[in-house]
N, CA, C and O atoms as a Tinker XYZ file with bonds, in Angstrom:
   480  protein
     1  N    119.742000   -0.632000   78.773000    73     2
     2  CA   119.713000    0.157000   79.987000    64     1     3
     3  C    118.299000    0.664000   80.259000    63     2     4     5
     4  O    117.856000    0.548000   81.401000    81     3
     5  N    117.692000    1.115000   79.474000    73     3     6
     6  CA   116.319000    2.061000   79.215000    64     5     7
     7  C    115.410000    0.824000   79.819000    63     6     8     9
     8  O    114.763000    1.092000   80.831000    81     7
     9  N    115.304000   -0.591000   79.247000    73     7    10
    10  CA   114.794000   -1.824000   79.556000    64     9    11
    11  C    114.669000   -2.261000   80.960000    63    10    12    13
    12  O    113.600000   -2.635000   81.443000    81    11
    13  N    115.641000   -2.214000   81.520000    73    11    14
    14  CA   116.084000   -2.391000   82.628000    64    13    15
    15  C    115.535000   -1.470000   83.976000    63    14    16    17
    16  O    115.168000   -1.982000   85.034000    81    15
    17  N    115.563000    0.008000   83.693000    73    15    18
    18  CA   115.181000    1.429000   83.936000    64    17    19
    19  C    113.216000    0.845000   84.312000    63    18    20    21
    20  O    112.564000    0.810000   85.356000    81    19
    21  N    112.943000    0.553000   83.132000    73    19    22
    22  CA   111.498000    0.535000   82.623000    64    21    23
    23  C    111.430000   -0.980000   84.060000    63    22    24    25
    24  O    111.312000   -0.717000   85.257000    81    23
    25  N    111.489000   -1.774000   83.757000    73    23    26
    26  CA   111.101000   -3.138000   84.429000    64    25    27
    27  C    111.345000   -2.746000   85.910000    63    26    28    29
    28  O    110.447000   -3.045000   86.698000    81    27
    29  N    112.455000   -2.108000   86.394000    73    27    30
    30  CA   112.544000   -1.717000   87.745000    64    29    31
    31  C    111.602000   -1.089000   88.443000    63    30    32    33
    32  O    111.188000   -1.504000   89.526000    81    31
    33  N    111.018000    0.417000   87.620000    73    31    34
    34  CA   110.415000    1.253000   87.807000    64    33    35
    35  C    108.856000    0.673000   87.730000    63    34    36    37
    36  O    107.993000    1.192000   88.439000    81    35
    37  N    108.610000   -0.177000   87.039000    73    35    38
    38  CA   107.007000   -1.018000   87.050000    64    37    39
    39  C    107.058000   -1.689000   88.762000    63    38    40    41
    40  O    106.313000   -1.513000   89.726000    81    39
    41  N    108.484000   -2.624000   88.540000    73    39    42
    42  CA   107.973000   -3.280000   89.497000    64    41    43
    43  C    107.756000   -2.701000   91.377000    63    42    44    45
    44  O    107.030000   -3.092000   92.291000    81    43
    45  N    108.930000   -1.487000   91.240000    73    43    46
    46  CA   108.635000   -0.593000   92.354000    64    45    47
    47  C    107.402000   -0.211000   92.849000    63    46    48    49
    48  O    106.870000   -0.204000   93.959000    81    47
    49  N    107.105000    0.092000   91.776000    73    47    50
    50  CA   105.935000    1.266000   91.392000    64    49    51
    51  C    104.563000    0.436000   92.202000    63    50    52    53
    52  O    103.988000    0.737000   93.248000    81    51
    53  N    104.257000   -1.045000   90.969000    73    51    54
    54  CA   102.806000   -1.768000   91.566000    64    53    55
    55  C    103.330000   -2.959000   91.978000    63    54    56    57
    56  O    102.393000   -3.676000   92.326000    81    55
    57  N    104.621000   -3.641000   92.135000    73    55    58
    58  CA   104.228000   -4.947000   92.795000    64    57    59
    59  C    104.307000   -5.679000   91.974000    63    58    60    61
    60  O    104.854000   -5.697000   90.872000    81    59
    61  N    103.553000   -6.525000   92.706000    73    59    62
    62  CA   102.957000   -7.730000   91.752000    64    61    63
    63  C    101.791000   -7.572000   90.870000    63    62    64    65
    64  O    101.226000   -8.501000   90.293000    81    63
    65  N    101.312000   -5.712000   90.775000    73    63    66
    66  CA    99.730000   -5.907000   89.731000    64    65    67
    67  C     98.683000   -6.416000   90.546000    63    66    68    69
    68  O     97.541000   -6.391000   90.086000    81    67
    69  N     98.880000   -6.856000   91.638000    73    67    70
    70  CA    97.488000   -7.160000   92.219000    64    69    71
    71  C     96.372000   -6.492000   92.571000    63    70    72    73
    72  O     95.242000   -6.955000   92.729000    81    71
    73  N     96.934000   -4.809000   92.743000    73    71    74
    74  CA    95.514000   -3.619000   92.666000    64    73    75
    75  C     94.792000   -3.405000   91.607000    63    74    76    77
    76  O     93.835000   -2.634000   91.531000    81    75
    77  N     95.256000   -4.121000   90.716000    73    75    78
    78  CA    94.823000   -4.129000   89.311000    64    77    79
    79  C     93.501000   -5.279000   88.803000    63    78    80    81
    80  O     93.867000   -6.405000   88.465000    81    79
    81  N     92.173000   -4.986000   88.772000    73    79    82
    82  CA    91.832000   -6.632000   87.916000    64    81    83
    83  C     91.814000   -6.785000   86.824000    63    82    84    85
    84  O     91.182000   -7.733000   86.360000    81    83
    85  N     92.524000   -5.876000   85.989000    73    83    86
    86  CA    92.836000   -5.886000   84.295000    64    85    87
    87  C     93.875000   -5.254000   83.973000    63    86    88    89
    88  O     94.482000   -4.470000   84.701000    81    87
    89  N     94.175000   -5.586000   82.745000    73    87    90
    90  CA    95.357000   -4.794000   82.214000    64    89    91
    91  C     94.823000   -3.308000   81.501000    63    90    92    93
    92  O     95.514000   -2.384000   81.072000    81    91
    93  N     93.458000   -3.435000   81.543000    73    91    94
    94  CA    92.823000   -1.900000   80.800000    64    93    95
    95  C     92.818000   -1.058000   82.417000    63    94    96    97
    96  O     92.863000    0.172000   82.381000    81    95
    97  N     92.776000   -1.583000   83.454000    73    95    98
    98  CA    92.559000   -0.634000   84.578000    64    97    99
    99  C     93.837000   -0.226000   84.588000    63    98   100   101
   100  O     94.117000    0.957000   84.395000    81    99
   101  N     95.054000   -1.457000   84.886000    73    99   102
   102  CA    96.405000   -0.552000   84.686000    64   101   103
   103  C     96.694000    0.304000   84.137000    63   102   104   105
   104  O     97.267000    1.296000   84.588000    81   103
   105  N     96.328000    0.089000   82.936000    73   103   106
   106  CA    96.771000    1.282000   81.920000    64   105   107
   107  C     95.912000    2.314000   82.102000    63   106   108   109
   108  O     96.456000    3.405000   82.271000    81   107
   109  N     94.684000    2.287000   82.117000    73   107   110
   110  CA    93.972000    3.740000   82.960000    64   109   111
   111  C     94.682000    3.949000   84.290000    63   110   112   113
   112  O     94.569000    5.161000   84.473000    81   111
   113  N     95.340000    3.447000   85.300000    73   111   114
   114  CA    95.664000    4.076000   86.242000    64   113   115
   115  C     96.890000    4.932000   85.360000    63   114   116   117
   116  O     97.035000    6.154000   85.317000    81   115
   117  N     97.630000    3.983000   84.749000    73   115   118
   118  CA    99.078000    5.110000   84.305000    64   117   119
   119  C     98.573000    6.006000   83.312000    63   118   120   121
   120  O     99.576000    6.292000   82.657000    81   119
   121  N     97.530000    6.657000   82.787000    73   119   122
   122  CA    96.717000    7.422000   81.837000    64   121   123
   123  C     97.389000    7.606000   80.438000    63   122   124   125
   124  O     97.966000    8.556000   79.909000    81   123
   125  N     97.000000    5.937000   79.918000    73   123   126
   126  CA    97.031000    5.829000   78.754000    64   125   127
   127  C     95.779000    5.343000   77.942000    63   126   128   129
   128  O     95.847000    4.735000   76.874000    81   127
   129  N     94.659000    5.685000   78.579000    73   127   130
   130  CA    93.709000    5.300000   77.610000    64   129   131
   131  C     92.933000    6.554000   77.587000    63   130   132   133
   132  O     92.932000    7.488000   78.389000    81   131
   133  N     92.277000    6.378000   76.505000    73   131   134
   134  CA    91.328000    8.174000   76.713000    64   133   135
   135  C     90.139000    8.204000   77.396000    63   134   136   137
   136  O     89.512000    7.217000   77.783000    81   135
   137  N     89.858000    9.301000   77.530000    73   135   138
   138  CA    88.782000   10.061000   78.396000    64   137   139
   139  C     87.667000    9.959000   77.620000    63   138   140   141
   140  O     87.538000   10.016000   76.397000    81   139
   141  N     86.617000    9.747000   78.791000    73   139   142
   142  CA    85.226000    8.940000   77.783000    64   141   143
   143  C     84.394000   10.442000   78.429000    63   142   144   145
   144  O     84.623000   10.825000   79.577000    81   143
   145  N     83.505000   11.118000   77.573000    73   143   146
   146  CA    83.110000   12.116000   77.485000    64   145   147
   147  C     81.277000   11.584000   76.743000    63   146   148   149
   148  O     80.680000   12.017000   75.758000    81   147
   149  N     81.038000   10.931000   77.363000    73   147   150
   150  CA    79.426000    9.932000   77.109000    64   149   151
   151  C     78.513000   11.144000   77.793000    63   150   152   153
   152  O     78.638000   11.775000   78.842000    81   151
   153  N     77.285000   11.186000   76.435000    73   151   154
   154  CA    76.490000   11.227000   76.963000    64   153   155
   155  C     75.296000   11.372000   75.888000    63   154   156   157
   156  O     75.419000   11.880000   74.774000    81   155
   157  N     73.892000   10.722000   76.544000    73   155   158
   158  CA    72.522000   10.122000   75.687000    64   157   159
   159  C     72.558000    9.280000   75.258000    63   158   160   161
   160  O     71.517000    8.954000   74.686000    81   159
   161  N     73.998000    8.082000   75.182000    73   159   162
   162  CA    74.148000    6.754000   75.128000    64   161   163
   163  C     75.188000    7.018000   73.661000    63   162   164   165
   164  O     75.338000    6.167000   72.784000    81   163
   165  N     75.739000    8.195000   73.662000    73   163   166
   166  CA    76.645000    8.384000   72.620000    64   165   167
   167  C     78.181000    8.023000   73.408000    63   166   168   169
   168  O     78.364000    8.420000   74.559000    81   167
   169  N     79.120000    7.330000   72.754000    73   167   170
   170  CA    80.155000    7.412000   73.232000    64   169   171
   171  C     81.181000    8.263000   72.747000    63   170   172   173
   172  O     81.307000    8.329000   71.524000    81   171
   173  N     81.867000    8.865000   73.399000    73   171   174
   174  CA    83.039000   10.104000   72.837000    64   173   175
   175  C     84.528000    9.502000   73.675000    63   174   176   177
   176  O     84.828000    9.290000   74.850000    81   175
   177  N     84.935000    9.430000   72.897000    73   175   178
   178  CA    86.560000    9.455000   73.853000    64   177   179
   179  C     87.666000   10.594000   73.142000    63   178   180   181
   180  O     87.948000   10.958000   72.000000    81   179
   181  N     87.947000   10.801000   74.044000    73   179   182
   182  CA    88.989000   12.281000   74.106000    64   181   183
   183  C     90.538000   11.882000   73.545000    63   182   184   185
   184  O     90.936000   11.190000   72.608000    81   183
   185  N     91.230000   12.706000   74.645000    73   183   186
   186  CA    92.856000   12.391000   74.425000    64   185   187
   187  C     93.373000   11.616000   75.905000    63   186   188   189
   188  O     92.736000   11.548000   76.956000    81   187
   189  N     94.597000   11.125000   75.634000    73   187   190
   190  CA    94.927000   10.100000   76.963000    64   189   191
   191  C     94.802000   11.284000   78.372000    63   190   192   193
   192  O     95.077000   12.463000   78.597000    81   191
   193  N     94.208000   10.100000   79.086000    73   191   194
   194  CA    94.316000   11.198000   80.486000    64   193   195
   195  C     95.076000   11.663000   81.174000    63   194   196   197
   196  O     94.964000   12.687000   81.847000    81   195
   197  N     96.293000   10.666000   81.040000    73   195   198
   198  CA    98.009000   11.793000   81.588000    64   197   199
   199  C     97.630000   11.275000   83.157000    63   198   200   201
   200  O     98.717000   11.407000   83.720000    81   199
   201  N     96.655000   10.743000   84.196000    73   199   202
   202  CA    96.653000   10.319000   85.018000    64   201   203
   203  C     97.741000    9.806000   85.369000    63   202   204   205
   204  O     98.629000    9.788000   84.517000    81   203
   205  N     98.020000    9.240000   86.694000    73   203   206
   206  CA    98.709000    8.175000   87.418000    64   205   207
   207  C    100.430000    8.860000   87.153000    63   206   208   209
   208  O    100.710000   10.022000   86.857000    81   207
   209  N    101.237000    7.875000   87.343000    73   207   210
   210  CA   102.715000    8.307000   87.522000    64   209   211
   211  C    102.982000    8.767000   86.316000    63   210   212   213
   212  O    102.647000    8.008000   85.407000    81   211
   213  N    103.516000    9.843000   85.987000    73   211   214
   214  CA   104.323000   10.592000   84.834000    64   213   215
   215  C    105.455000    9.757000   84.255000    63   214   216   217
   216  O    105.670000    9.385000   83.102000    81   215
   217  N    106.149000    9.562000   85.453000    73   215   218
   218  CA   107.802000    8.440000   85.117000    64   217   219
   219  C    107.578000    7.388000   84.104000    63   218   220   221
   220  O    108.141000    7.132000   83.040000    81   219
   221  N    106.469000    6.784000   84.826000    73   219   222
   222  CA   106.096000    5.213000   83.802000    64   221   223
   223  C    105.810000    5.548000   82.707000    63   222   224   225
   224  O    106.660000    5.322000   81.846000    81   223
   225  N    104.915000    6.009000   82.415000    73   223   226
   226  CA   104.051000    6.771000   81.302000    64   225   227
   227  C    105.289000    7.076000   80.544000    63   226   228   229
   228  O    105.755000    6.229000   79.782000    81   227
   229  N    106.047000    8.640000   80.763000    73   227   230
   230  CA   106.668000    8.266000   79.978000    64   229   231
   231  C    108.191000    7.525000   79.668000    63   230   232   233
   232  O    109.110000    7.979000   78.986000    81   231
   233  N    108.134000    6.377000   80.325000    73   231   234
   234  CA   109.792000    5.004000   79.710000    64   233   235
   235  C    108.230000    4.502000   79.327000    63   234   236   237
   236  O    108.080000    5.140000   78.285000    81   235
   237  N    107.106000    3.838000   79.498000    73   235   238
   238  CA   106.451000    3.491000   78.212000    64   237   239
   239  C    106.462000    3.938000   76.731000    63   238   240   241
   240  O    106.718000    3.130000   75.838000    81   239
   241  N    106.152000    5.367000   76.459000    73   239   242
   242  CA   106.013000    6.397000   75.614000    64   241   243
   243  C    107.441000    5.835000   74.949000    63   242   244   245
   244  O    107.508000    4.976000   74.069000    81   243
   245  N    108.433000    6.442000   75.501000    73   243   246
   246  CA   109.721000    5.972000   74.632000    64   245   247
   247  C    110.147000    4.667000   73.990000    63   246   248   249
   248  O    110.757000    4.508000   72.933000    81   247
   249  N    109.656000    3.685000   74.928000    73   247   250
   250  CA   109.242000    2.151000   74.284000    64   249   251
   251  C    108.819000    2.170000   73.643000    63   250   252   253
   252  O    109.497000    1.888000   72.656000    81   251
   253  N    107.366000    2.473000   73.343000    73   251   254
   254  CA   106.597000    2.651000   71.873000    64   253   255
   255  C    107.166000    3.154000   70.857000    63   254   256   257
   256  O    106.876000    2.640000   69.777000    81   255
   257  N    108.179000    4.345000   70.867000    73   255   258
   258  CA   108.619000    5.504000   70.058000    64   257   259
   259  C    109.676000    4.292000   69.536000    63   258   260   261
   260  O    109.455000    3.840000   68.413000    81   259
   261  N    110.773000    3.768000   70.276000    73   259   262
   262  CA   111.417000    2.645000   70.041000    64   261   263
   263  C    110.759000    1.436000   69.140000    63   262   264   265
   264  O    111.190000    0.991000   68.077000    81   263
   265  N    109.705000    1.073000   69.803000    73   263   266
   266  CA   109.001000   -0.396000   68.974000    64   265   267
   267  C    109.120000    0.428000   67.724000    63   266   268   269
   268  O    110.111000    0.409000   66.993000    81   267
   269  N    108.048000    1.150000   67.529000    73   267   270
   270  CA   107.831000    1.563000   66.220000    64   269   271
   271  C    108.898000    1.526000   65.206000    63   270   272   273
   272  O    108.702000    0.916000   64.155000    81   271
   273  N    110.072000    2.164000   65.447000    73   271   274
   274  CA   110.728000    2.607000   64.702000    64   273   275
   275  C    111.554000    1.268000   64.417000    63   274   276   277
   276  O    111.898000    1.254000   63.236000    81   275
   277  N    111.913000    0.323000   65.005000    73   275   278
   278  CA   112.426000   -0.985000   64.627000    64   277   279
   279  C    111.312000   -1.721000   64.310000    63   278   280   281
   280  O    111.458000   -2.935000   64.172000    81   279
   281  N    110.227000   -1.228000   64.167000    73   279   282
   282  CA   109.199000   -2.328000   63.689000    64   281   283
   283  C    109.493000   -2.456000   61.775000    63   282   284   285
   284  O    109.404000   -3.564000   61.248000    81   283
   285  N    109.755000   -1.482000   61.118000    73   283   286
   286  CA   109.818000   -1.222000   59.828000    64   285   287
   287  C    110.671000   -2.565000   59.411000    63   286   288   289
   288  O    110.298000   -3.224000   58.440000    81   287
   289  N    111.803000   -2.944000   60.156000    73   287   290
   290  CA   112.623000   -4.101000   59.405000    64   289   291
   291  C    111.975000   -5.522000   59.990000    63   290   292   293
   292  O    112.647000   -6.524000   59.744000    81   291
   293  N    110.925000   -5.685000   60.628000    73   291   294
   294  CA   110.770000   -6.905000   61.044000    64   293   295
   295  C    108.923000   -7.355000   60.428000    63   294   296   297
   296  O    108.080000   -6.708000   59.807000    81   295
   297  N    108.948000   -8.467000   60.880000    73   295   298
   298  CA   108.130000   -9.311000   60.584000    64   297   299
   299  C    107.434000   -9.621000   61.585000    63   298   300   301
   300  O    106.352000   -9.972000   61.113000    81   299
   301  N    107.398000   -9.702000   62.652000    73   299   302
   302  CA   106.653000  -10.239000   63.580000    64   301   303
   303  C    105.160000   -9.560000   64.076000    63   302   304   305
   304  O    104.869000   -8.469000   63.586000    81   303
   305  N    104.421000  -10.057000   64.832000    73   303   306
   306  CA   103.045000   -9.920000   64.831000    64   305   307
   307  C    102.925000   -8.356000   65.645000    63   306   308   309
   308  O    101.996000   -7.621000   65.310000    81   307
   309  N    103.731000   -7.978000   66.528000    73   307   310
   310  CA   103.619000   -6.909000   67.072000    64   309   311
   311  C    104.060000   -5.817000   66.044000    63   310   312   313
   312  O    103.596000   -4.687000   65.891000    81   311
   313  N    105.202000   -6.523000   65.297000    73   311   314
   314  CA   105.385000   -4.713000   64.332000    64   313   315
   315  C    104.564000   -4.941000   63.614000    63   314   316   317
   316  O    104.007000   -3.860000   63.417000    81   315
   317  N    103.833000   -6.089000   62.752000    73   315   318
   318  CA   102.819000   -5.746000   61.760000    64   317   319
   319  C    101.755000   -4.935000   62.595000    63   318   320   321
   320  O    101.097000   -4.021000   62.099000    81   319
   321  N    101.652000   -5.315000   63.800000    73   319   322
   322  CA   100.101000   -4.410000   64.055000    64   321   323
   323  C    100.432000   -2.831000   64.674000    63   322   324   325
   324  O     99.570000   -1.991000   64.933000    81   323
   325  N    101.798000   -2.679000   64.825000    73   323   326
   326  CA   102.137000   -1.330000   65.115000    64   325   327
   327  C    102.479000   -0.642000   63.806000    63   326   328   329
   328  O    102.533000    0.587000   63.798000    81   327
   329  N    102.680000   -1.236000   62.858000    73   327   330
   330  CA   102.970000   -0.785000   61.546000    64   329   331
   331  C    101.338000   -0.387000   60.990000    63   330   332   333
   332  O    101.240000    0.678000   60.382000    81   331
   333  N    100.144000   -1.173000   61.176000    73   331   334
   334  CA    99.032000   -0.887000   60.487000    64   333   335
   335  C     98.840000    0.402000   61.451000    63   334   336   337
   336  O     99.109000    1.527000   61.031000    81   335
   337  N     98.343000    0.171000   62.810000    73   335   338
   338  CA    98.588000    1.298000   63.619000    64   337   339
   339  C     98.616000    2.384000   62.983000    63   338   340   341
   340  O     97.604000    2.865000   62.473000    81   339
   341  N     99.771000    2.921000   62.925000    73   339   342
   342  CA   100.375000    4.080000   62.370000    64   341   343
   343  C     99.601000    4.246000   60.925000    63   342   344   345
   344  O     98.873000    5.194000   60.631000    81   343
   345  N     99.905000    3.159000   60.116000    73   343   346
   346  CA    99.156000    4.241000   58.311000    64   345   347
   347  C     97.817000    4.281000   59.430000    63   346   348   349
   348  O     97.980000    5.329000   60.055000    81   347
   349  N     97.139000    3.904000   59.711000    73   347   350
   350  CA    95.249000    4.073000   60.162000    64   349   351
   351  C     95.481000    5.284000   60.701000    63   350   352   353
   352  O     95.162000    6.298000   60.080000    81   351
   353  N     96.113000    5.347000   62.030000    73   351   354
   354  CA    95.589000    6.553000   62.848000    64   353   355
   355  C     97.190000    7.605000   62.914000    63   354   356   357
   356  O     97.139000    8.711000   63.451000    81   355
   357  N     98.452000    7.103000   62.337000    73   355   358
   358  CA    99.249000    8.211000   62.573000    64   357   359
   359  C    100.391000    8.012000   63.859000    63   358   360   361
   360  O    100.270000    7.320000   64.870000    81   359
   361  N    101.350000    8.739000   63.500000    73   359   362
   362  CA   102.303000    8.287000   64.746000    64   361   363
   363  C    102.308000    8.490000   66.018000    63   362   364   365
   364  O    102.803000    7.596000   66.705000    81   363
   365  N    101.966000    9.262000   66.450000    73   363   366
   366  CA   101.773000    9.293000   67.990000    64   365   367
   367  C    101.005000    8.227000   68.824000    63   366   368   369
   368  O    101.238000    7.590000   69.851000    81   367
   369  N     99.681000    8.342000   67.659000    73   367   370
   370  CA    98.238000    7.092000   68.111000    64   369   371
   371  C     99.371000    5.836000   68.798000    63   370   372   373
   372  O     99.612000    5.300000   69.879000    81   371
   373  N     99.881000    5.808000   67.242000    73   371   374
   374  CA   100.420000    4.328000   67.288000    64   373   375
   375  C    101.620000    4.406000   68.538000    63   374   376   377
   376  O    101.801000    3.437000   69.275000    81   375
   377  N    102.293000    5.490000   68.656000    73   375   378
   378  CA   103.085000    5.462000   69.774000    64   377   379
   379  C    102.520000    4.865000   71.367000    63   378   380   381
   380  O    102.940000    3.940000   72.062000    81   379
   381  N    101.382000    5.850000   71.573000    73   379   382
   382  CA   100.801000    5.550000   72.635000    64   381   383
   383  C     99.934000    4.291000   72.508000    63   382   384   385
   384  O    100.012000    3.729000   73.601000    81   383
   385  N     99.350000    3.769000   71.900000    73   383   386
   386  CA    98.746000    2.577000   71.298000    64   385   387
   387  C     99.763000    1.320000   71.390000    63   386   388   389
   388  O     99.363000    0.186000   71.653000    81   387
   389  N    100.723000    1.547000   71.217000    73   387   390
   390  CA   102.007000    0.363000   71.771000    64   389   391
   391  C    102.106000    0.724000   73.009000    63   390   392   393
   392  O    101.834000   -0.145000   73.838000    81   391
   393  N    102.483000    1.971000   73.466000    73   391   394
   394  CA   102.862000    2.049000   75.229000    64   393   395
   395  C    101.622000    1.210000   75.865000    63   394   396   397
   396  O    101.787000    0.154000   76.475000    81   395
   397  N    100.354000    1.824000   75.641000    73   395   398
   398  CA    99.425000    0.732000   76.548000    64   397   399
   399  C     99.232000   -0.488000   76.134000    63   398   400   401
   400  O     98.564000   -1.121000   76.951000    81   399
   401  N     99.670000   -1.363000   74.793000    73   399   402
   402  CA   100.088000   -3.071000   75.231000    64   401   403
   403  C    101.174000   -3.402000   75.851000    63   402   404   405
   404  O    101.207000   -4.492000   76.421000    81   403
   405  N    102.162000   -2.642000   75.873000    73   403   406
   406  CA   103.259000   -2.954000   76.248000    64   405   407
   407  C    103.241000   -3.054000   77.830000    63   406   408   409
   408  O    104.089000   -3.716000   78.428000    81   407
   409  N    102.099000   -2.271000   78.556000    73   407   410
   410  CA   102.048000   -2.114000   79.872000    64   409   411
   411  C    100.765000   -3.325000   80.092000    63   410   412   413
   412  O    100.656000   -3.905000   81.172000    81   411
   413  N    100.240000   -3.484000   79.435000    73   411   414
   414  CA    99.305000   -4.391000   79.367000    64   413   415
   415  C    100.073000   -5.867000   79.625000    63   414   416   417
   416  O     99.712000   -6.642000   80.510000    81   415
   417  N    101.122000   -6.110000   78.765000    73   415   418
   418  CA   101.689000   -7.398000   78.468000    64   417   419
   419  C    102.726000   -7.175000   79.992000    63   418   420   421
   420  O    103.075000   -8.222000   80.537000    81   419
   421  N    103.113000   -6.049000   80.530000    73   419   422
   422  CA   103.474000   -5.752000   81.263000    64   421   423
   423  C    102.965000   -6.288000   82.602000    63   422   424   425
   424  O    103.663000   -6.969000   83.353000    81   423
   425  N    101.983000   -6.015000   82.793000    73   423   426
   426  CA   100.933000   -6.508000   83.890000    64   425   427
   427  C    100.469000   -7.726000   83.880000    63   426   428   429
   428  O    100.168000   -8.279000   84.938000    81   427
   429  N    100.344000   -8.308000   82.735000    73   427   430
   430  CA   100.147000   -9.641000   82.571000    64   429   431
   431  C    101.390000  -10.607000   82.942000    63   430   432   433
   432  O    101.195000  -11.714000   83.442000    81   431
   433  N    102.232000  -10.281000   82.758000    73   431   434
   434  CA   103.267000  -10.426000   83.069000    64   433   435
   435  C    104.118000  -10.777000   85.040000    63   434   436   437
   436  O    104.798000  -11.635000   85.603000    81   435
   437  N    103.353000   -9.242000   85.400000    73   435   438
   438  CA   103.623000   -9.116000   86.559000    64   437   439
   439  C    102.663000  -10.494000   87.530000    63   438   440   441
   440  O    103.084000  -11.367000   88.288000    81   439
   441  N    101.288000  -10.160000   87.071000    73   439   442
   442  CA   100.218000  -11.444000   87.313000    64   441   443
   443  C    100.433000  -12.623000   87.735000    63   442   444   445
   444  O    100.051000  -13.250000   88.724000    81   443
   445  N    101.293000  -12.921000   86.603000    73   443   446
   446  CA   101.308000  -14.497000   86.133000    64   445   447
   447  C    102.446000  -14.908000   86.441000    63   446   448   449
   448  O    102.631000  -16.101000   86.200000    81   447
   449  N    103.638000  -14.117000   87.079000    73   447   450
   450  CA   104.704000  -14.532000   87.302000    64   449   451
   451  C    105.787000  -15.150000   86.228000    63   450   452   453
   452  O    106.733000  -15.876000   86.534000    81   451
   453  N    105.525000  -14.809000   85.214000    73   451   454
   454  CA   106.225000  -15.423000   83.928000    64   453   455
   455  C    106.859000  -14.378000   83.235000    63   454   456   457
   456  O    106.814000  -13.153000   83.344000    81   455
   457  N    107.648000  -15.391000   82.269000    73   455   458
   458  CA   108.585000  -14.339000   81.581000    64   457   459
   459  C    108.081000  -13.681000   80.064000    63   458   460   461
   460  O    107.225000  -14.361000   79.499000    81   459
   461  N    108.377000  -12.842000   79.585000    73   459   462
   462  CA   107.785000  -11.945000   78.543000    64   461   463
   463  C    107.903000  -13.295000   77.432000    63   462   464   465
   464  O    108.981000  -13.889000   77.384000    81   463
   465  N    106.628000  -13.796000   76.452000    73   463   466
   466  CA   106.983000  -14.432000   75.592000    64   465   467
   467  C    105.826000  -13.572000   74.190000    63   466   468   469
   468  O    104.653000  -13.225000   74.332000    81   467
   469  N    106.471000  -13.480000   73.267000    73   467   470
   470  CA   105.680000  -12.654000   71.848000    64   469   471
   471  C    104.583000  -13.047000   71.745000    63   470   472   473
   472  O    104.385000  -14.260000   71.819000    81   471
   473  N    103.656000  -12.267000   71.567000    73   471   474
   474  CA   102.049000  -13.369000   71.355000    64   473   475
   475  C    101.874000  -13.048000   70.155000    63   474   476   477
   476  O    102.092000  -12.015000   69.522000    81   475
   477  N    101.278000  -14.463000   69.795000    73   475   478
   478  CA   100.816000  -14.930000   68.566000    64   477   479
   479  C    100.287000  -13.520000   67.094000    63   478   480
   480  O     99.875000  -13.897000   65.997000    81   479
């Protein structure tokens, strides 16, 4: 249901992704990447910017919270790297750190007109 919820609400929301020319701008429009706080050629990044629609943001957020937690019994390339995720930086990181591929693969998705397939 939540799946369903989520895919509706993307596609309402942008379309086909075409205001988009990346999947890092998407996800900065829905403010999941952090805030860059540069300066003297130092780079700083903050906490996510919370920008753009709240709704998406969070049925992403809960997706992630979801991946994660079924990632523990599987094998595949997305829970291993949401599994390292988490020991490196901790659960939330890794929460939000899945929400923005997931919107990423999301948009790529929307793009290309194709159906969700696992990457490598």
């Amino acid at each position: 249901m939540l799946k369903c919820r989520r895919v509706s609400a993307i596609v309402a929301t942008v379309g086909k992704g075409h205001d988009f020319a990346c999947g890092r701008q998407f996800c900065a429009w829905l403010g999941l990447v952090p805030g860059q706080y540069s300066s003297g050629g130092k780079q700083r990044l903050g906490r996510i910017t919370k920008a753009g629609d709240p709704y998406l943001r969070t049925l992403l957020i809960m997706g992630g919270k979801a991946v994660l937690a079924a990632a523990k019994n599987k094998t595949d390339p997305v829970s291993r790297w949401a599994l390292s995720v988490q020991k490196r930086r901790g659960y939330w990181k890794a929460v939000v750190a899945i929400a923005a591929k997931n919107a990423r693969m999301c948009w790529a998705m929307l793009q290309r007109g194709e159906d969700f397939k696992m990457p490598a």
